[in-house]
N, C-alpha and C positions, 0 to 999 in steps of 0.2 A: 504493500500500500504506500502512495506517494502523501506527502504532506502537499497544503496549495496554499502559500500565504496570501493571504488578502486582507491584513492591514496595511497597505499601500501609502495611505494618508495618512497613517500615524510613523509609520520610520520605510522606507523605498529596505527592499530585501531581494534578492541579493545582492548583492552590492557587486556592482560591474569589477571584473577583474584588476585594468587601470587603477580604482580606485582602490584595489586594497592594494597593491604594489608600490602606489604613491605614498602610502601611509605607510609601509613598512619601512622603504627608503628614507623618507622624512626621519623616521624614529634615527635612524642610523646616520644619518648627514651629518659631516663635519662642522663643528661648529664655528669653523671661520668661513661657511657658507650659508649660514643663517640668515646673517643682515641683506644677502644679495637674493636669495631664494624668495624671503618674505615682500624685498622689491618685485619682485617679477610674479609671483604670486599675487599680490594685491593687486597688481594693473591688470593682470589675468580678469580678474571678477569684476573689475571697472569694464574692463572692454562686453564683458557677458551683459551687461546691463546699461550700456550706452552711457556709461559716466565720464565724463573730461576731464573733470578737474581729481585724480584718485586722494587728494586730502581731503573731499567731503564723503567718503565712504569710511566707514568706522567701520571695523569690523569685529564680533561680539561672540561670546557664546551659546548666541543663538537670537531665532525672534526674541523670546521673552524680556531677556534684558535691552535688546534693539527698543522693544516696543516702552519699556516702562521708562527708558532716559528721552522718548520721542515724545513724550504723553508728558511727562511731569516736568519736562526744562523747557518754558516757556515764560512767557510774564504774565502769569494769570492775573487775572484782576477781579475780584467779586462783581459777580453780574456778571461775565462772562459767558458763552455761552461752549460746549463740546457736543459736536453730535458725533451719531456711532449707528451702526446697524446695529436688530436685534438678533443676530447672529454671530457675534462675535465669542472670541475666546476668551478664557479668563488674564490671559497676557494682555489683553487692551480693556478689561471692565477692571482690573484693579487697581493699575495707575488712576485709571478717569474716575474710581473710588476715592483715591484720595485726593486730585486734587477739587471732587465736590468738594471734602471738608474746608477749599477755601474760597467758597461762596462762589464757587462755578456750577453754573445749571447745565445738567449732564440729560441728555436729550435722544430717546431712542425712536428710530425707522420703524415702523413695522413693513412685513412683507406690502407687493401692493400684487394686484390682477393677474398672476400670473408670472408673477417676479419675486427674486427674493428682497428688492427692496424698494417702496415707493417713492419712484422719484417727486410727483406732486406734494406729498407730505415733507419731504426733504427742498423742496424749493420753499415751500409755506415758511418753516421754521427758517431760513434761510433770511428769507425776506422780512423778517425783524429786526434784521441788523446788530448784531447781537453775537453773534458767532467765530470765534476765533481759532478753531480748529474741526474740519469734519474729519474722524477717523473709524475708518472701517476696513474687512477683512477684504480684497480682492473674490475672494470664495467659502465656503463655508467645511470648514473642516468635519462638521457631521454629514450636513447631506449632498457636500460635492455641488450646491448650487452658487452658480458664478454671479456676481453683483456686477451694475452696469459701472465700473470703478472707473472707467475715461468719461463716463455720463458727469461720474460725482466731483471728479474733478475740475474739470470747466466750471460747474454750476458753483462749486465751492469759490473761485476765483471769479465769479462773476460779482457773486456779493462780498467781496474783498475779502473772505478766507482762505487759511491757509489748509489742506489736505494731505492726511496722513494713509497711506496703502498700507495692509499688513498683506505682503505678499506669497508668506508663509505657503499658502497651496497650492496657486500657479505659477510658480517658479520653477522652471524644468518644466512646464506640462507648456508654458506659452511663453514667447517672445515679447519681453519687457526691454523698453527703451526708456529712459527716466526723461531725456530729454525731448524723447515724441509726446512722451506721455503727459508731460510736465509736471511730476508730481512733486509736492514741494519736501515731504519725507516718504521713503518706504524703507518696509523692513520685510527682512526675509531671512530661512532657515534653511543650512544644507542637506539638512539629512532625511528630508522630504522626497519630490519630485526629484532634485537637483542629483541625488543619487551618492552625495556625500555622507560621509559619518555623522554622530552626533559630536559635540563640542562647538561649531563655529554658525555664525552668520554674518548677520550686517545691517545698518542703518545708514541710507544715504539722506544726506540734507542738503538741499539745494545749495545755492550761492545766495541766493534774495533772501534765505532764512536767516536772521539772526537770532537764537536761543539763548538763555539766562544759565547757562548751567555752571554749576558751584568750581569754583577753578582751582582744581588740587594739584598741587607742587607735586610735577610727575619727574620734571627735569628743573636743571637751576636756570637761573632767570637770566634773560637778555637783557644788556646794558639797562639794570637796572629796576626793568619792568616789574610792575605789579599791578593785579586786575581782581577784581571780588570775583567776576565771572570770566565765561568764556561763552562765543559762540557758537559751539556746540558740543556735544560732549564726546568724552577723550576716555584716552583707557584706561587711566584711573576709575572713571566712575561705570565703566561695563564689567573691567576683568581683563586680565591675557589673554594674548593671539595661542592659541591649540594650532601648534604651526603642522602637526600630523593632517588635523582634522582641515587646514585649510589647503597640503597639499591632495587630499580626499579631493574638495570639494575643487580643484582647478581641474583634477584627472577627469571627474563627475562633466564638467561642464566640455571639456572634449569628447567624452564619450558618447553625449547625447546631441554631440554638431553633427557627429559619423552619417552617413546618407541612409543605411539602413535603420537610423532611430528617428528620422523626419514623421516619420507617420505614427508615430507613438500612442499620440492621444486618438488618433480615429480607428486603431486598434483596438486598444484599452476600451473604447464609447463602445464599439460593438461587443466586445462580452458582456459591459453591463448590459446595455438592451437583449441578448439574448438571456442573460442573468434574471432580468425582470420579466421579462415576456413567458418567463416559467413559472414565475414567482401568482403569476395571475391566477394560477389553477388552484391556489389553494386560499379559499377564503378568509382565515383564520389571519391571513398576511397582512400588514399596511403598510405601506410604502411613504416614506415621509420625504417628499420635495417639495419643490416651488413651480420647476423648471422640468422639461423634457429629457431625457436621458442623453440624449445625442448632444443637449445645449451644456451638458453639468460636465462638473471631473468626472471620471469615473469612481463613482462614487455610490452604494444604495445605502440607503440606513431606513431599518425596519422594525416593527415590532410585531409579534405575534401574540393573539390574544389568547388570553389564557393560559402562558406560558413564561417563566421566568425567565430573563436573557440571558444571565451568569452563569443557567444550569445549561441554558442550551448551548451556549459557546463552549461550553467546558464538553458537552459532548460532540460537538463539531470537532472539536480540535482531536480527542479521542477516537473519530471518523475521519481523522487527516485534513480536516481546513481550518485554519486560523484565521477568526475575525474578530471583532471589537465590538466587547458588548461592554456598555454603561453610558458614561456622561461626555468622555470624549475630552475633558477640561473645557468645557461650555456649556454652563448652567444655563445661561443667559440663551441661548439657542435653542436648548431643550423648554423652556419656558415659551417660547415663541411655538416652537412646534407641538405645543401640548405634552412633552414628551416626560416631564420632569420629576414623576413619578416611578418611571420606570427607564428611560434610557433606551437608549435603542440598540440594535445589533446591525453593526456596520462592515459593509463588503466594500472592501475597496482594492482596484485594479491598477498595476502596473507592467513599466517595461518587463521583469523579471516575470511576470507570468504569461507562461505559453498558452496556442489558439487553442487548447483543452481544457483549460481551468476552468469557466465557468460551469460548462456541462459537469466537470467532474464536482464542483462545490455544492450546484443545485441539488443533482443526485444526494449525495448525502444531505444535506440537509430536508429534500423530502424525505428518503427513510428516515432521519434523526424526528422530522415533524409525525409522522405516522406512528 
């Protein structure tokens, strides 16, 4: 019996060859080629994401900390306004937790018609004037539904806010240019889509951004200087470069330039849709999206009624497929999709699974349902 991983969207498995021979090498690189590897390495991930200037790319131990130095270094001011999707991760509802406590009105989207987020209700609040940051996830890490995030951006810059991407799940799955896009912060994680290890990410900030962040003596001062803040935040305030995990992530982002990984994601869309289009025969099933399967990641997140998730995953995995059953780290999303009592069990698709996986996951899971 084969195993068939499909938690995809929680860590990419297995990890392309490249990428772990990058990381072994890295372990073992002499370290009077640290300082030069790290240069070439960093413009690496600038040139993957259309950045020019690579000192406005930080690079971090992941979203999480991308996201809480992007969220919280800012010059809040009481009254304030932060909007967010209802489908966000706990990595952008806890910073925007705290900086409510400093009399910032924290403002969420609901889904709209057919979408997972309404643009009309995001123009309304918008048009208050009020608003100094829109931050929301490019995609939704439970159910794989993609936000109109070049919609929310214009519209964020039209009523003179600034917009934050977490692009956490279509990185690797879509071509992001920062400067097409103009996003004024995004953050992203390698060891998603992007097919790197865990340890590393990044937070880019534009040039027009100036942020308030606490300016810690990392190195000794220039003729004399001193500053309460800085610009944007530095590695003092995220952590160390995981210089393994960011040679992963340079292997990762050539391995999926290769001509035969072009079509990845219209792969990946057909096994879910043949994934779900099985999932129909059985009543008991509900399928929690926004959006059509061919429009999402590949992504299903479900619940069966009548049926605990934790005993059923536990028995899936027992039958050879691993999925994701619970919360996902998105309270705030399962609250949106009703889900928040129970959590859903989530199938998610990647490069690493061949054109059998789905058939062979559905199979067991109807016997495991039976």
């Amino acid at each position: 019996m084969k195993d068939v991983y499909l938690n995809q969207a929680g860590t990419s498995w297995p990890k392309p060859e490249p990428v772990r021979d990058a990381v072994r090498e890295a372990l073992i690189a002499p370290v009077d080629s640290w300082t030069r590897r790290l240069a070439e390495q960093h413009e690496a991930v600038c040139r993957a994401f259309g950045i020019v200037q690579p000192e406005r790319l930080l690079l971090t131990p992941g979203a999480t900390s991308a996201l809480s130095a992007a969220i919280l270094d800012h010059d809040w001011q009481p009254g304030d306004q932060l909007i967010m999707s209802s489908l966000e991760h706990h990595a952008a509802v806890r910073p925007a937790e705290l900086v409510a406590t400093r009399g910032v009105t924290v403002t969420t989207i609901p889904p709209g018609d057919g979408a997972a987020l309404s643009v009309d209700v995001l123009k309304a609040e918008l048009s208050k004037g009020k608003t100094r940051l829109v931050a929301i996830t490019a995609a939704s890490n439970v159910t794989g539904d993609i936000l109109p995030y070049e919609e929310v951006v214009q519209m964020a810059h039209e009523f003179g806010a600034l917009c934050l991407i977490d692009a956490s799940q279509i990185a690797g799955w879509m071509p992001i240019d920062v400067q097409a896009l103009g996003v004024d912060l995004l953050a992203f994680t390698a060891h998603k889509a992007m097919q790197g290890v865990w340890g590393v990410g990044g937070l880019y900030v534009a040039p027009t951004v100036a942020m308030v962040s606490p300016n810690a003596v990392c190195e000794l001062p220039k003729n004399g200087e001193t500053r309460s803040c800085a610009p944007m935040p530095g590695y003092c305030d995220v952590g160390s470069i995981d210089r393994a995990a960011l040679a992963g992530l340079v292997a990762g982002i050539a391995w999926l330039s290769e001509p035969e990984n072009e079509d990845r994601l219209e792969r990946a869309r057909h096994q879910v849709r043949l994934f779900e289009s099985r999932l129909r025969a059985f009543d008991s099933v509900v399928i929690h999206a926004h959006t059509d399967a061919m429009k999402r990641l590949p992504t299903i997140a479900l619940t069966v009624e009548g049926r605990d998730l934790s005993a059923l995953a536990e028995e899936l995995a027992t039958a050879g497929v691993i999925a994701s059953a619970g919360f996902q780290c998105a309270a705030q999303a399962h609250e949106t999709l009703g889900t928040h009592a129970s959590g859903v069990l989530r199938f998610s698709f990647g490069p690493g699974n061949g054109p059998g996986d789905a058939e062979w996951a559905v199979e067991r899971l109807a016997r495991v349902l039976a």
